[in-house]
FIFI-309727 format. One record per residue (C-alpha): x, y, z. Coordinates in steps of 0.001 Angstrom, whole numbers, plus 524288, in hexadecimal, padded with zeros to 5 digits. Example, Ala and Ser with C-alpha at 12.3 -4.5 7.8 and 13.67 -1.06 7.14 Angstrom:
BEGIN
8300C7EE6C81E78 835667FBDC81BE4 
This chain:
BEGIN
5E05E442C94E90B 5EC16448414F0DB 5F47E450C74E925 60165454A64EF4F 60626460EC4E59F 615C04622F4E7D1 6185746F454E321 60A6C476934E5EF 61102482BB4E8F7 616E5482AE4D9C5 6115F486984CC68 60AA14797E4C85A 609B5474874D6D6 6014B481014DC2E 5F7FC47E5C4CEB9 5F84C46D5B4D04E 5F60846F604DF1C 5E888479604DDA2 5E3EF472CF4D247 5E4B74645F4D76A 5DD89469EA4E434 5D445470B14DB1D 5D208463224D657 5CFF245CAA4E3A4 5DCD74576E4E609 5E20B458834F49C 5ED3545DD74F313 5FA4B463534F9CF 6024F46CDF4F5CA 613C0469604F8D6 61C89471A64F515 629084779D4F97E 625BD486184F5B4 63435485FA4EF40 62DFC48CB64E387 62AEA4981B4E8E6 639C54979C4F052 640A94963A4E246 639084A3EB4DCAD 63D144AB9B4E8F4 64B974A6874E5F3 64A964A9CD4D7F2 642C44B7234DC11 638944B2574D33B 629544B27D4D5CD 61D5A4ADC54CCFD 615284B73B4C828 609414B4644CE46 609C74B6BF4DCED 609914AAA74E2A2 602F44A8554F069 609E149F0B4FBC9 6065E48FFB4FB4E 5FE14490EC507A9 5F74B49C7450190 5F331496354F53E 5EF6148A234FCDE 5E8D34904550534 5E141498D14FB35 5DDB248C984F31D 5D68E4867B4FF60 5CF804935650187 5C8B94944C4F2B1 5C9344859D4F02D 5C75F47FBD50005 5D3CD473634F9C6 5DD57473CE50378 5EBF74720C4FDDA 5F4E646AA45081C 603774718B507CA 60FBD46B7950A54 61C114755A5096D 6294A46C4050823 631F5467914FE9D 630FA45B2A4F8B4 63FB44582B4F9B0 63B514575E5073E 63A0C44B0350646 6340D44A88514DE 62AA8455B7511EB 6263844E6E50827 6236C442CE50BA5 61BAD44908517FA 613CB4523050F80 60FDB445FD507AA 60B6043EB451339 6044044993516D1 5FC2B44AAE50AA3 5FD1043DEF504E3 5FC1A4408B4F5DF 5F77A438EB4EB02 5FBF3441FA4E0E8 60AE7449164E2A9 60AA9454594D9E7 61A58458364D868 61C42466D04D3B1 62662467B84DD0D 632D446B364D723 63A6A4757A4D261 634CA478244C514 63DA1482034BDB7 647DC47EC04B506 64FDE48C524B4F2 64E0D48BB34C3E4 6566847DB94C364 65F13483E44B8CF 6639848E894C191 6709E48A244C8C5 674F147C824CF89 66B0F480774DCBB 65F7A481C84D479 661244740B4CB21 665EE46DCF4D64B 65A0E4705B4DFD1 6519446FE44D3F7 6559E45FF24CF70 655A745DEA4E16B 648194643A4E391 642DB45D664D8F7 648B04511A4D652 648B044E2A4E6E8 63979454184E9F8 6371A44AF04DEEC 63D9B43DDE4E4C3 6372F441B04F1B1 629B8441F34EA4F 62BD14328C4E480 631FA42F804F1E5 6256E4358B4F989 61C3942E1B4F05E 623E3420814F01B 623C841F9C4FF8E 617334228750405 60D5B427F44F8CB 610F841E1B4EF42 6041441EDE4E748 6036C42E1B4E491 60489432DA4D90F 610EA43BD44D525 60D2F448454CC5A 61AF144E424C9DE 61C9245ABC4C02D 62798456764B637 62A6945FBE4AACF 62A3E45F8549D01 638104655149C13 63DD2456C64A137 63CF64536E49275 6437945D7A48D22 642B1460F248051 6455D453B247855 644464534746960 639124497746B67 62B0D44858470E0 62994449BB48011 621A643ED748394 61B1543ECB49201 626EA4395549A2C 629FE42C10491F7 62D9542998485C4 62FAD41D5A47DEE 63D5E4197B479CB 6415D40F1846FCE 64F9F40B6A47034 6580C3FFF046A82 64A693F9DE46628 644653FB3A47419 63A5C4043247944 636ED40B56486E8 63073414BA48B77 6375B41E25494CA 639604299D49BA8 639D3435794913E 646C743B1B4902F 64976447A64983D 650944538649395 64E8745D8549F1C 652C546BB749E6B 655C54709F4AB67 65A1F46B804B8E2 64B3846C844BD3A 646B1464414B10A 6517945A014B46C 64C39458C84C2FA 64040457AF4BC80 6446F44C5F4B2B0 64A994457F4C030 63D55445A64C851 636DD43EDE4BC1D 6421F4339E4BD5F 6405A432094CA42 62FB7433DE4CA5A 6319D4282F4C015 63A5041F814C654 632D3421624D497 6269341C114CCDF 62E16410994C620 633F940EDA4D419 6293C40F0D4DB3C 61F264102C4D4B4 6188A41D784D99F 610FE424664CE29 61504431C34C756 60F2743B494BE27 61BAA445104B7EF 61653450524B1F0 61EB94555B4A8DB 61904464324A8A2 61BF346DF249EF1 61C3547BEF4A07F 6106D481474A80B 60BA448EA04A74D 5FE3A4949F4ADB6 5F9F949B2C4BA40 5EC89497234BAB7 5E56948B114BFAB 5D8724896C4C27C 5DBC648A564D065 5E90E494344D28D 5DEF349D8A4CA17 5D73349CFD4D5F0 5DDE54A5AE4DD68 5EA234B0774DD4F 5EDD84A7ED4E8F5 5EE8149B904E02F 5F5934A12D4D497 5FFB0499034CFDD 60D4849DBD4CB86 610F24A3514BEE3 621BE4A3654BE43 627704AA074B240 636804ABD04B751 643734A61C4B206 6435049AE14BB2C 63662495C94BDE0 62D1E49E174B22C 628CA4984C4A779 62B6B49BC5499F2 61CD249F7C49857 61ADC4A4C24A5C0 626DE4ADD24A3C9 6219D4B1844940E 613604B4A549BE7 61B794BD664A42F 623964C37B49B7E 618AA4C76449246 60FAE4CEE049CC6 61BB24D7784A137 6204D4DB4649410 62E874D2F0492B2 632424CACF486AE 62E0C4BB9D48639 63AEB4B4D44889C 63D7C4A9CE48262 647F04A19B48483 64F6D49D90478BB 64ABD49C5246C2F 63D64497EE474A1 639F248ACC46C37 639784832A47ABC 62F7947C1C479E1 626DC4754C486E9 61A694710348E14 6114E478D9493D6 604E94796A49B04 5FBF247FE64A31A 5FBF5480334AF97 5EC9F47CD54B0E1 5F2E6471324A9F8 5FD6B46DF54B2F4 5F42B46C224BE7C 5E9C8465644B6A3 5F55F45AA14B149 5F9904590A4C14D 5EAD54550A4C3F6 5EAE344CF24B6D2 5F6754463B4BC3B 5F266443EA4C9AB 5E51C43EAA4C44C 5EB31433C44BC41 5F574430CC4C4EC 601ED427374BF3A 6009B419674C2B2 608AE414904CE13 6178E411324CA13 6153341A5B4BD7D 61CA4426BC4B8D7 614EC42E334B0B7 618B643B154A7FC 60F1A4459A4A0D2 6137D44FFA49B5D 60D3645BB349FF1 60C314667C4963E 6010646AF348C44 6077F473CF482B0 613E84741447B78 619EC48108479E7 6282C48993475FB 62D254947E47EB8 62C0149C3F471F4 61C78495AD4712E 619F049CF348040 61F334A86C47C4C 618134ABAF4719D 60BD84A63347624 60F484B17F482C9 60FED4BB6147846 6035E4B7A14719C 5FB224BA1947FB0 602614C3EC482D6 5FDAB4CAB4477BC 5EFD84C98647BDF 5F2A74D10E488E9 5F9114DB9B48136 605E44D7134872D 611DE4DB1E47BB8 61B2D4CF0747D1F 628BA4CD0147677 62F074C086475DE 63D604BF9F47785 646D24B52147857 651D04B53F481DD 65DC24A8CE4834D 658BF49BFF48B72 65CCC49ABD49729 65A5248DFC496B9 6629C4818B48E41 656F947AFB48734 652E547899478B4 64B5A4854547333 6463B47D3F466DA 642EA46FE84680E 639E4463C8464FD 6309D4638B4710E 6244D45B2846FE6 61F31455C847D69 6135C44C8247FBF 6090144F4948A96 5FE96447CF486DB 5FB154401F49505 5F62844C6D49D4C 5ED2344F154916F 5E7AB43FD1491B1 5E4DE442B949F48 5DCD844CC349DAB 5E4CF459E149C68 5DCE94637A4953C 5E94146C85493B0 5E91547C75494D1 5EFA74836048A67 5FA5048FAD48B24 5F299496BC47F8A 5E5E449768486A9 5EA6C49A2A49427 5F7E24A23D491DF 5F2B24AFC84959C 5E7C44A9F24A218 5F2A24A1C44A6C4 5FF934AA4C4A565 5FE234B69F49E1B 5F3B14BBF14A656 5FC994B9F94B3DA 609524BEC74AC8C 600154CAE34ABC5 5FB864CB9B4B7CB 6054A4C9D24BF59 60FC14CFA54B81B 6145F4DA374C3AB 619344CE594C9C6 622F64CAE94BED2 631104CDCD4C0CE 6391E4D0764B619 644CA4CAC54BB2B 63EA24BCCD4BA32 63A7F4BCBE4AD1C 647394B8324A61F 64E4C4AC3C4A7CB 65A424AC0D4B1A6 65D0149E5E4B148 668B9498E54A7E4 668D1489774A309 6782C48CF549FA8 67C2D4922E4AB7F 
């Protein structure tokens, strides 16, 4: 199968896009390079040195002999596009290709405004591109758990059945999104579902948790194919930035009282749900929703669990709470379902048996490269 990866340059894109070839896919890498744009703005870099696309292409087809077709555009290029599609003709769109990071969308009126255009417009360009001339391939777009919010009632997997007045449905679940970025995120869903009802094209919305890991089988091939690990204020992870912050000696910071509670999974995970997905793709007309996570856990949860392997490195680390940048609910009810991936066949990793292989032990490593001036948030809900 042809897998067209929109995004390959990005965190889970650079991990779908190796393992899918890995797998035998054909597939083509399209993406924008804007990531890599946005951390020179914000004078940010991961902490693993990360090579050039061509480079890791390039290397993969030396140790593996899979060749990687590359497309560099952006999708709301709507004539780039379209010509890259003709070009490769995919069966499977794989869409990473958005902005991803809420404080990044939270920053000022520039940043949420290109943020909702990028995403919400690539998006619409996507349906378009598949409606007009690759009506039967299958779209694979990465949705997020944090469209939901956090309700006071079980997160079922996209619908949920209503009874009202005596009458009964089953609809769309409610969305309570916390950032601009998770309300361009709640849009593409609307309009993925309403292109399928419409026209009857076929999409798969994953709605990921939080994913955390450097390795893969394959980016563990190489130092060429080593995939990103971000730990600032605007694009770092909770986790990634606790990893951090525990191999250079500063305080665990926890926002707020820390009871926030979400999704994760690993990324060995992530790539293995994108093949899962393309495997069993959604029948024609349908709109389908998993949710994409394999552990439940609180910011204060991470932490300590940080601590804990810490602890076997001989690392000494303090936890300290500092005020949230963010406006969200600290304590709260949060209960999701994911059980679809798993009756597919996920046989999911988990963060207590892979925490120092896939984080702790690259915090360490590369921990020269860290620069103090990222590690704390600079990004205001309230301002």
């Amino acid at each position: 199968m042809k897998a067209l990866v929109i995004g390959g340059d990005g965190y889970c894109g650079w991990a779908t896009a190796l393992h899918l070839s890995n797998k035998g896919y054909e597939v083509a890498i399209l993406d924008s390079l804007a990531r890599r744009h946005w951390d020179d703005k914000l004078g940010a870099q991961t902490l693993t040195p990360i090579a050039s696309i061509q480079k890791r292409i390039q290397r993969w087809y030396e140790l593996t002999g899979k060749k990687i077709e590359l497309f560099i555009g952006d999708i709301t290029n709507y004539d780039f596009l379209i010509k890259a599609c003709r070009k490769f003709e995919p069966e499977s769109i794989v869409h990473f290709g958005e902005q991803r990071s809420a404080p990044y969308s939270m920053i000022d009126r520039e940043h949420a405004v290109f943020t909702q255009v990028n995403n919400v417009v690539g998006t619409l360009n996507i349906l378009y591109a598949i409606k007009e001339e690759f009506p039967d391939s299958h779209l694979v777009k990465l949705g997020t758990m944090g469209e939901y919010g956090t309700p006071n009632i079980d997160i079922e997997e996209g619908y949920i059945e209503i009874e009202h007045n005596g009458r009964k449905d089953i609809l769309p679940y409610p969305k309570q999104p916390g950032s601009f970025y998770h309300l361009s995120k709640v849009h593409d869903s609307h309009n993925i579902h309403f292109a399928c009802k419409v026209w009857g094209i076929r999409a798969t919305d994953l709605n990921q948790g939080i994913v955390y890991g450097v390795l893969t089988e394959e980016t563990g091939m190489d130092e060429l194919l080593i995939n990103r690990l971000d730990y600032d204020g605007v694009f770092g992870t909770a986790l990634n930035r606790f990893c951090i912050q525990a191999t250079i000696g500063h305080p665990l910071t926890v926002y707020g009282s820390g009871g926030q509670t979400r999704g994760l999974l690993d990324i060995r995970d992530t790539v293995r749900c994108m093949e899962l997905a393309i495997a069993n793709p959604a029948e024609a007309g349908k709109f389908r929703v998993f949710n994409q996570f394999t552990e439940l856990f609180s910011i204060n949860d991470l932490a300590h669990m940080v601590q804990k392997a810490g602890a076997t490195m001989g690392l000494k680390v303090e936890v300290k709470t500092i005020e949230n940048p963010r406006v969200e609910l600290e304590e709260h009810y949060f209960n999701a379902k994911n059980t679809k991936l798993l009756d597919l066949g996920l046989q999911p990793h988990y963060l207590s048996d892979s925490l120092l292989d896939s984080l702790l032990n690259f915090a360490n490593k590369y921990r020269d490269r860290v620069d103090l001036e990222q590690v704390l948030p600079k990004v205001s809900w309230r301002r």
